[in-house]
ROTITOR-963773 format. One line per 3 residues: for each residue z, x, y of N, C-alpha, C. Coordinates in Angstrom, 2 decimals, decimal comma. Atoms other than C-alpha are relative to their C-alpha. Last residue first. Layout:
// residues N
Z/X/Y/Z/X/Y/Z/X/Y  ...
// end
This chain:
// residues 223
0,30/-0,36/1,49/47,62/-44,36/-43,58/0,36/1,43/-0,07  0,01/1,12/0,92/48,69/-46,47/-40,93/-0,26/0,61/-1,40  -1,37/0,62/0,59/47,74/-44,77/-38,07/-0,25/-0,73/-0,87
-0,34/0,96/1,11/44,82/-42,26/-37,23/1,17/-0,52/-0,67  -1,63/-0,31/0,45/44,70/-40,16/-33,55/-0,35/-1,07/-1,10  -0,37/1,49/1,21/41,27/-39,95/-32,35/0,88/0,30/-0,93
-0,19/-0,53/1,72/40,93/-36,96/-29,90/0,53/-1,28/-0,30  -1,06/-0,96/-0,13/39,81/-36,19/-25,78/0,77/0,94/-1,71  -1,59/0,38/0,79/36,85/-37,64/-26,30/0,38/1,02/-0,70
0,02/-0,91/1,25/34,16/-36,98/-23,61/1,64/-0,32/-0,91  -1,02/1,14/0,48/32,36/-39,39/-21,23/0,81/0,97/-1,25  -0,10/0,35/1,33/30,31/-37,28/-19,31/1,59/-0,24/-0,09
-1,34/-0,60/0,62/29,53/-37,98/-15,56/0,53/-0,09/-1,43  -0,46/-1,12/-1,25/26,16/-38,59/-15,13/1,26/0,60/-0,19  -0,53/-0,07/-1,05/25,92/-40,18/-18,55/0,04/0,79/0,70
-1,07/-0,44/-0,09/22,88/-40,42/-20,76/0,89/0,23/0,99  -1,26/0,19/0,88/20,81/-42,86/-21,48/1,39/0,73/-0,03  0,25/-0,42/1,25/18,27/-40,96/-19,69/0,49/-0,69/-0,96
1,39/-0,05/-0,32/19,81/-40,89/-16,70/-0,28/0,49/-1,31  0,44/-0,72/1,45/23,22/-42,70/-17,24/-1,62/0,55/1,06  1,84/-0,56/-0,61/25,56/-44,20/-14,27/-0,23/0,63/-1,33
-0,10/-1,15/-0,91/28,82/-45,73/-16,33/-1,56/0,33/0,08  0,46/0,34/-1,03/28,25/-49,60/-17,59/-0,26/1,09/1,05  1,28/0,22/0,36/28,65/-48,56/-21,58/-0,68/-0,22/1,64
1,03/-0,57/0,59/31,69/-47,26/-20,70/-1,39/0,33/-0,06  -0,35/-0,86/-0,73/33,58/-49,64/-18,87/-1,03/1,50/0,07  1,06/0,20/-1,00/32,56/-51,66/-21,40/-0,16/0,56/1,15
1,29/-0,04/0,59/34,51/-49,74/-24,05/-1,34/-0,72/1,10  0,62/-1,65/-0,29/37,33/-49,21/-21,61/-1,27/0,09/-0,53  0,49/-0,01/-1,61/37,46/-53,31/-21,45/-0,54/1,77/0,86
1,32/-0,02/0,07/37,35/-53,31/-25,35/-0,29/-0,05/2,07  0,51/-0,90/-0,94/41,32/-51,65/-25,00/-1,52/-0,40/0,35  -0,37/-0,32/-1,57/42,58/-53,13/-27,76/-0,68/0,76/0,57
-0,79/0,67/0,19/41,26/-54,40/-31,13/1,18/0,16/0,62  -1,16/-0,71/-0,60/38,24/-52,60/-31,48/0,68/-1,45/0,25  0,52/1,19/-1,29/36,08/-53,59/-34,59/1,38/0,92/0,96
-1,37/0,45/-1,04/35,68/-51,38/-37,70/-0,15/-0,95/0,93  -0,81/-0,62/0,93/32,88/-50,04/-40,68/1,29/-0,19/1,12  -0,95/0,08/-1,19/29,63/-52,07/-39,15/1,22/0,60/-1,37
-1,26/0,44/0,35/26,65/-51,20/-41,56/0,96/0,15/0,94  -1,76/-0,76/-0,40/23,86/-50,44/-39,82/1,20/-0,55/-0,15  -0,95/0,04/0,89/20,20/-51,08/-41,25/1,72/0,32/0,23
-1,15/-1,27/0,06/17,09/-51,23/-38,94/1,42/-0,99/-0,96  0,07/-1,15/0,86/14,00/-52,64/-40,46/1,29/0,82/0,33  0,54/-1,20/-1,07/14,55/-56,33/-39,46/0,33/1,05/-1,12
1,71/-0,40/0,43/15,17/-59,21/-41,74/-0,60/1,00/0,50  1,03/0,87/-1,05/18,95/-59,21/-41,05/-1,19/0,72/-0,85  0,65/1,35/0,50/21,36/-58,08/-43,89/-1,15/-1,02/0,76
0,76/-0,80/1,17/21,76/-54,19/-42,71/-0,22/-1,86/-0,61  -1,02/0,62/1,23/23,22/-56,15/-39,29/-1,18/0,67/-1,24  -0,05/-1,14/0,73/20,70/-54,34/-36,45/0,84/0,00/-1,45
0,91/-1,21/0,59/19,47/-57,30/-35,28/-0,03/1,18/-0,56  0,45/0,71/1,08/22,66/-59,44/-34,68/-1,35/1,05/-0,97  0,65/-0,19/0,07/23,82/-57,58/-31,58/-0,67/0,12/-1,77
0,31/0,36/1,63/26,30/-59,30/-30,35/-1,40/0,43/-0,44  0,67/1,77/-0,07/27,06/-57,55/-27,08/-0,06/-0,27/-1,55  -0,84/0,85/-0,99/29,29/-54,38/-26,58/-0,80/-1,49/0,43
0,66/1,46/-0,51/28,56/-52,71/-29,81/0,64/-0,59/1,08  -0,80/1,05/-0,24/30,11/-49,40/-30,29/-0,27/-0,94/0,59  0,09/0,45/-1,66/27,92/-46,32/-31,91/1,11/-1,70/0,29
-0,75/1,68/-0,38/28,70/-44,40/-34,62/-0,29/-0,39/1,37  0,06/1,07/-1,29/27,97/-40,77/-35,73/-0,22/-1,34/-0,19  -1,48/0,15/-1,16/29,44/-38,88/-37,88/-0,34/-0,46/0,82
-1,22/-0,92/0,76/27,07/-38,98/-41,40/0,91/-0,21/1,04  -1,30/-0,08/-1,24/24,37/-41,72/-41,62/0,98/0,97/-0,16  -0,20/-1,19/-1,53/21,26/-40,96/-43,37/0,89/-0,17/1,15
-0,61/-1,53/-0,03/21,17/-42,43/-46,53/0,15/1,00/0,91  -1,66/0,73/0,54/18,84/-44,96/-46,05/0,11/1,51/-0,57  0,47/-0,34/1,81/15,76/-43,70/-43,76/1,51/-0,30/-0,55
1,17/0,62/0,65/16,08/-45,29/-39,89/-0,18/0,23/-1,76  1,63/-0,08/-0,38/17,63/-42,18/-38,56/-0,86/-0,94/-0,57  0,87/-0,56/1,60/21,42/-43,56/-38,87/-1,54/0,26/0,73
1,08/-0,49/-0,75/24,45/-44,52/-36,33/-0,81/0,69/-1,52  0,91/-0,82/0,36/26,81/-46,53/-38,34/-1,46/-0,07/0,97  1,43/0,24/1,00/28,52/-49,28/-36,78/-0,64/1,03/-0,23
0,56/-1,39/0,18/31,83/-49,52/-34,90/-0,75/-0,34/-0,93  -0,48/-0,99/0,93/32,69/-53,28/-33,19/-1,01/1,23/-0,37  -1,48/-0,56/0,37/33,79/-54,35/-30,05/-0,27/0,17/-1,60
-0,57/-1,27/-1,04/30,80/-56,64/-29,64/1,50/0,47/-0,46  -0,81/1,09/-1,52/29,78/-58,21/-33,03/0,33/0,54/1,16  0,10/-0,70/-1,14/27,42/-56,14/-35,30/0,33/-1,04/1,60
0,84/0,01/-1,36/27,68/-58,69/-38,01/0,32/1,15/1,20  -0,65/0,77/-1,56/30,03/-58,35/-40,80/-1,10/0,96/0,47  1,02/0,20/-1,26/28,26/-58,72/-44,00/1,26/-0,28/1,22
-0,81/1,28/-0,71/30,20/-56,55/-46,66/-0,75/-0,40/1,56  -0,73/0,61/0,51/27,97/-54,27/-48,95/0,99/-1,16/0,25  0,88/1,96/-0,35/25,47/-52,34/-47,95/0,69/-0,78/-1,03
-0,65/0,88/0,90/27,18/-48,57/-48,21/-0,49/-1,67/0,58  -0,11/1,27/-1,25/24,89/-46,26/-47,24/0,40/-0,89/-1,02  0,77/0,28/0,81/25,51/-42,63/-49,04/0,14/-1,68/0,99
-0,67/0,60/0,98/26,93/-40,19/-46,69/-0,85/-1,52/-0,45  -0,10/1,25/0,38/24,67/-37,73/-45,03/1,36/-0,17/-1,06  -1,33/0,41/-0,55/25,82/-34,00/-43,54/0,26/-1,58/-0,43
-0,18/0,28/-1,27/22,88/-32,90/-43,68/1,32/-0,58/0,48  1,26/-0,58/-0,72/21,42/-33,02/-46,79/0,54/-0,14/1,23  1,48/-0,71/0,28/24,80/-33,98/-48,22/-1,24/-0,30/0,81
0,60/-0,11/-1,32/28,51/-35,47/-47,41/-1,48/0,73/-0,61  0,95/-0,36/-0,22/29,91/-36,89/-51,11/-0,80/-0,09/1,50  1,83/-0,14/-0,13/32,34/-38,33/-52,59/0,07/1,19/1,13
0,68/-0,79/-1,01/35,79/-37,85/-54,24/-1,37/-0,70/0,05  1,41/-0,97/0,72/37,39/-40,69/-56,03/-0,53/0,49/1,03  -0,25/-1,80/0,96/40,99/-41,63/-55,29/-0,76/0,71/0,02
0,19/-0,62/1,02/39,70/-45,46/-54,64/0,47/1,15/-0,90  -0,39/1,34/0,79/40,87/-46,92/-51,74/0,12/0,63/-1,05  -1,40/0,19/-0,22/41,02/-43,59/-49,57/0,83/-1,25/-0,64
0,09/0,69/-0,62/37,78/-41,90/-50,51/1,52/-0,84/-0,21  0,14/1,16/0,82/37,97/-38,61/-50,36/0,39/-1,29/-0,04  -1,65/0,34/-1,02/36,25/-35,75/-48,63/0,51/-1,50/-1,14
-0,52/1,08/0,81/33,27/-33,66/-50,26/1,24/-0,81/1,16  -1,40/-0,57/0,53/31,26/-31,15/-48,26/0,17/-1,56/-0,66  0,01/0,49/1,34/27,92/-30,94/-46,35/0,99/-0,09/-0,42
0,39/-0,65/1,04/28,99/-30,26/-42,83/-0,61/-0,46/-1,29  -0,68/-1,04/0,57/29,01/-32,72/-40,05/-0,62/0,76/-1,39  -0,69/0,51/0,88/25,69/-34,42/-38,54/1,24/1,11/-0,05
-1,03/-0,62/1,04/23,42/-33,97/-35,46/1,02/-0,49/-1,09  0,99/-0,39/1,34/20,08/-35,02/-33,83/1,64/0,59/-1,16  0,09/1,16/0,92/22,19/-37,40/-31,23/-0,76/0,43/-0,90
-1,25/1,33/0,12/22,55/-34,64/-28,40/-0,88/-1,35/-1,03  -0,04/0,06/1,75/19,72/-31,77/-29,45/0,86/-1,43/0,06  1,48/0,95/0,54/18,63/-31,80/-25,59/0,34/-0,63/-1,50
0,67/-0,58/1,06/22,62/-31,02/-24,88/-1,44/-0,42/-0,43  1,06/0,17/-0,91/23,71/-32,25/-21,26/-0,82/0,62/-0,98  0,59/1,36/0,31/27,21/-33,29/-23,25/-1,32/-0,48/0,94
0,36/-0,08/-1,10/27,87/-30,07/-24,57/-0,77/-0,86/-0,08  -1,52/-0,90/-0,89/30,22/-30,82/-27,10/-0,59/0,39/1,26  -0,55/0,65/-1,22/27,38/-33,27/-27,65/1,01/0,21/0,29
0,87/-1,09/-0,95/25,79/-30,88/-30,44/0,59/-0,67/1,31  -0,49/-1,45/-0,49/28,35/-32,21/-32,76/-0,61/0,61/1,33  0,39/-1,28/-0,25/27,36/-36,04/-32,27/0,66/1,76/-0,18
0,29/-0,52/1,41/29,28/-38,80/-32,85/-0,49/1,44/-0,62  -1,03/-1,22/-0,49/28,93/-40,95/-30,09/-0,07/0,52/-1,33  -0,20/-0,58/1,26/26,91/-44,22/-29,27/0,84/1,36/0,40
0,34/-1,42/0,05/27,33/-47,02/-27,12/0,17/1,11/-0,60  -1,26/-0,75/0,63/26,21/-50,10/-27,17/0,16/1,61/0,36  0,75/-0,16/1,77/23,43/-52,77/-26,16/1,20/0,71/-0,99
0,39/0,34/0,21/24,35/-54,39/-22,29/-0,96/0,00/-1,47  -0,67/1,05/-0,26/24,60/-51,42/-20,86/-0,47/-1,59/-0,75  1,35/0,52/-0,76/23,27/-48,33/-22,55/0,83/-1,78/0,26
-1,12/1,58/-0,35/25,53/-45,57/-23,60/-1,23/-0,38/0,88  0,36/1,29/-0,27/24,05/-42,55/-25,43/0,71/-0,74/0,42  1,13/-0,28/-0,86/25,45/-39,15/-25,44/-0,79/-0,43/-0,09
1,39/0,71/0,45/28,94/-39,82/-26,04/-1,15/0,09/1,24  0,37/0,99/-1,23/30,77/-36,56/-25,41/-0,46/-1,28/-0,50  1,48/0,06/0,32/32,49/-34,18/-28,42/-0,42/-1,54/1,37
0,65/-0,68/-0,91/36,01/-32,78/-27,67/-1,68/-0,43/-0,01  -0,18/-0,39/-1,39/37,59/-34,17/-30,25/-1,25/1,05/0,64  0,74/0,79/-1,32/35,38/-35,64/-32,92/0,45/0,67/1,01
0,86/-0,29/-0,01/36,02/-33,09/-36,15/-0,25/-0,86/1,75  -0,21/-0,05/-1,64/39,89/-33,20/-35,32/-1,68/0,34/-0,10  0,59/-1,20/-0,36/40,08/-33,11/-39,00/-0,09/0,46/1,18
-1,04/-0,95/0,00/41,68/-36,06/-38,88/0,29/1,17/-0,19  -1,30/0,33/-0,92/39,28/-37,79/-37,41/0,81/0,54/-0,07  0,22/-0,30/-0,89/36,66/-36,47/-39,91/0,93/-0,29/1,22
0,03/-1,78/0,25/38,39/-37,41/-42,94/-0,55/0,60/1,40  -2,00/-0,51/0,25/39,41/-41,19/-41,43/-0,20/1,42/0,07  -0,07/-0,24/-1,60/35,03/-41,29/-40,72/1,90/0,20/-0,06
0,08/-0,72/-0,46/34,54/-40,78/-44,16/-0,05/0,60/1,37  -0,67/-1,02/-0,03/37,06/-42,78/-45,17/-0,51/1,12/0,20  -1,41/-0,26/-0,52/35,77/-45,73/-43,58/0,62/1,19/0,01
0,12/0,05/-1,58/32,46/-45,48/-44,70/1,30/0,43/0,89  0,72/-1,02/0,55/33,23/-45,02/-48,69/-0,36/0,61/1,93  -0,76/-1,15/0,25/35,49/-47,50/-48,31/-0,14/1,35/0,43
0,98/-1,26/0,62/33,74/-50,07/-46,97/0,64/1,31/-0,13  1,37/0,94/0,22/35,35/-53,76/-47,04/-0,80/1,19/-0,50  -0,14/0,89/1,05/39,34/-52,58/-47,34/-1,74/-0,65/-0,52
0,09/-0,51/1,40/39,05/-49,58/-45,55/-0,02/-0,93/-1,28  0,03/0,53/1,08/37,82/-51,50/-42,39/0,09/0,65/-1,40  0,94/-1,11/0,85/39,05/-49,15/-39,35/-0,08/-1,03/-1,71
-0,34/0,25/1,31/41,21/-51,52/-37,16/-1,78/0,54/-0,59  1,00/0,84/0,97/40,09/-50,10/-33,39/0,75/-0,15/-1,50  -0,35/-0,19/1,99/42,01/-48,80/-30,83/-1,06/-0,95/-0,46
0,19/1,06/0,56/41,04/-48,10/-26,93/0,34/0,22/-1,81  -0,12/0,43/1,25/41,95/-45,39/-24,52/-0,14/-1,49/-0,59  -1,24/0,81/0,42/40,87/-44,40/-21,07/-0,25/0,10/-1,74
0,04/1,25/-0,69/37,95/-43,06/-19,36/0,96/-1,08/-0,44  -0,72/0,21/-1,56/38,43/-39,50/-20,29/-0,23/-1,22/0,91  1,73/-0,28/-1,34/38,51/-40,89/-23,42/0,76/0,38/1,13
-0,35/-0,80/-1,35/41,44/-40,94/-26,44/-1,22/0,46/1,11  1,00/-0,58/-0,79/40,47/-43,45/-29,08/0,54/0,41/1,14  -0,33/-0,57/-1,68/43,60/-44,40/-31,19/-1,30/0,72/0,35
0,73/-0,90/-1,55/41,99/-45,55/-34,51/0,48/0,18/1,17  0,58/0,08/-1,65/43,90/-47,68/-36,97/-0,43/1,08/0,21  -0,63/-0,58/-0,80/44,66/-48,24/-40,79/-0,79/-0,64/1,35
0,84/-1,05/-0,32/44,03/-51,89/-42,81/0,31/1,59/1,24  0,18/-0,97/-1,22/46,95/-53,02/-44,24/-1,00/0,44/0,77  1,39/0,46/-0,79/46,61/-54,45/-47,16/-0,57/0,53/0,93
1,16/-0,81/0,98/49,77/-53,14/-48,70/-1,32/0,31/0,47  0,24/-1,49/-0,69/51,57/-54,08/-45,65/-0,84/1,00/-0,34  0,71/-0,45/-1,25/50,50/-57,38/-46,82/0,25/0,71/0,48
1,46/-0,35/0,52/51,91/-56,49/-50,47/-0,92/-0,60/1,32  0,25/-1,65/0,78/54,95/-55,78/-49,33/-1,30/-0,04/-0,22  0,44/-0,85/-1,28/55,50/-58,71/-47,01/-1,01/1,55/-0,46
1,36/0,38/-0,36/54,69/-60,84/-50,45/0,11/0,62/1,23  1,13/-0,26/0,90/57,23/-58,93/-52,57/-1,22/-0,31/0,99  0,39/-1,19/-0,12/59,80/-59,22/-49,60/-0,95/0,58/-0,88
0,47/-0,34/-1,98/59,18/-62,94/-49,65/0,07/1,64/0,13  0,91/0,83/-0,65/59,97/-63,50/-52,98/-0,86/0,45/0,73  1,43/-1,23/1,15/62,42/-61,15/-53,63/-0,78/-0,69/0,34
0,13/-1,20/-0,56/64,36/-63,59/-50,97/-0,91/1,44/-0,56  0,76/0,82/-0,90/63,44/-66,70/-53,00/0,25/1,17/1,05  1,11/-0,05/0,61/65,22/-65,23/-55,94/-1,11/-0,07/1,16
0,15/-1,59/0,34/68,27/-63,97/-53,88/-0,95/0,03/-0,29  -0,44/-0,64/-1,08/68,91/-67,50/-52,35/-1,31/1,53/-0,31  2,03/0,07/-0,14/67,65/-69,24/-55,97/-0,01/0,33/1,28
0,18/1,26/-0,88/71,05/-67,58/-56,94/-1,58/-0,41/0,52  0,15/-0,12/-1,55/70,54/-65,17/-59,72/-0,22/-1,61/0,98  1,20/0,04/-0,45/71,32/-66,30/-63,28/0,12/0,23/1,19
-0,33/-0,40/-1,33/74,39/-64,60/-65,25/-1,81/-0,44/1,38  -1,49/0,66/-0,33/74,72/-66,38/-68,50/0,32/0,13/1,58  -0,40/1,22/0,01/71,14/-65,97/-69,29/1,08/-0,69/0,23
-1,07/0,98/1,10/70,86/-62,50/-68,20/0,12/-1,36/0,25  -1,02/0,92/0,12/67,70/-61,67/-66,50/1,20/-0,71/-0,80  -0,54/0,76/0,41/65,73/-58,58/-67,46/1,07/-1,29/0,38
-0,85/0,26/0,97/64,62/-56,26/-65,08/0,44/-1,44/-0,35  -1,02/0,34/-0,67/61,58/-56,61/-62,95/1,18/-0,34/-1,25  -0,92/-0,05/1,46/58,02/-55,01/-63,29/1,93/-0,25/0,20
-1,02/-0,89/0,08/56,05/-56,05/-60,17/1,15/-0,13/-1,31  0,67/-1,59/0,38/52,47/-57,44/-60,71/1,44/0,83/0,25  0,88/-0,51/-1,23/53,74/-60,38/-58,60/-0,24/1,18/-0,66
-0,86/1,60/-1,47/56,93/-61,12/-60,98/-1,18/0,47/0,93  1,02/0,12/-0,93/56,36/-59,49/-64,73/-0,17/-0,91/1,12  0,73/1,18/-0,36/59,54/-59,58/-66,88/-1,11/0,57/0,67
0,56/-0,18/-1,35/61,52/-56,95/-68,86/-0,96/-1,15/0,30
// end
């Protein structure tokens, strides 16, 4: 037996060698294979202001990623409002209590405590005190517009389902800047960022919208 790209590949007879056609075709379907491998999944965002997708980074933060995948496909988001949007900064969502989206509590909330798991790895973690998952500070992408970033109270360890969606570059909140806030980015959108501004530009009092913004349900492809 041989070794060809990490793939285990019968024996070659010496009398009978494959055309360099056939060889050079394995080839190439080895190396599509292993960028499908790669893959990162998707996000379908369903709003009543339209839809937008996002590539969900499972490959940079796992631990992030899949706990927002588990919740998605839980159908933990449908129906929940965002109840922040501020033009010109981002806007957030995430919330349980923002099923009703004129809620005082809107942006104090998390999901359950519980386990879910993570989707690179195999290995279970960990939702606690509240619904936290553990802060992963680990790959520097910048809080670019169009992408998703952990919503958190300031103390590490305190992000659980909410996220907000950058619609400027907003450099200052990157967990590697000199500043005190910390928010790992865990996607980018990658259609639709014109609903996302769309968004962020609707009447607010308070930050929050006059007419709420409420999602419908985040559909996950690819994985």
């Amino acid at each position: 037996m041989a070794m060809v790209n990490g793939m285990l590949l019968g024996r070659l007879s010496l009398a009978r060698v494959a055309p360099r056609c056939a060889v050079s075709s394995l080839g190439q379907n080895i190396r599509n294979f292993a960028a499908e491998a790669k893959a990162n999944p998707k996000a379908i965002f369903d709003t009543t202001m339209g839809k937008f997708t996002a590539e969900i980074y499972l490959d940079r933060v796992p631990i992030t990623a899949s706990n927002f995948i588990d919740l998605a496909k839980t159908g933990y988001y449908n129906g929940i409002h965002f109840h922040r949007v501020i033009p010109n900064f981002m806007n957030q969502f995430g919330c349980p209590h923002a099923k009703d989206p004129k809620s005082r509590r809107a942006g104090t909330g998390g999901p359950p405590d519980g386990t879910f798991t993570n989707l690179k790895t195999g290995e279970k973690e960990t939702r606690s005190n509240g619904g936290n998952i553990k802060d992963e500070l680990i790959s520097k992408d910048s809080n670019e517009p169009g992408t998703l970033s952990m919503a958190n109270t300031g103390r590490p360890n305190s992000g659980g389902s909410q996220f907000f969606i950058n619609v400027v570059h907003n450099d200052f909140l990157d967990w590697f800047s000199p500043g005190q806030s910390k928010h790992p980015v865990f996607g980018k959108i990658v259609d639709g960022m014109d609903v996302c501004m769309a968004i962020s530009k609707t009447p607010t009092v308070n930050d929050n919208p006059k007419t709420p913004v409420k999602m419908n349900s985040i559909t996950i492809e690819g994985i």
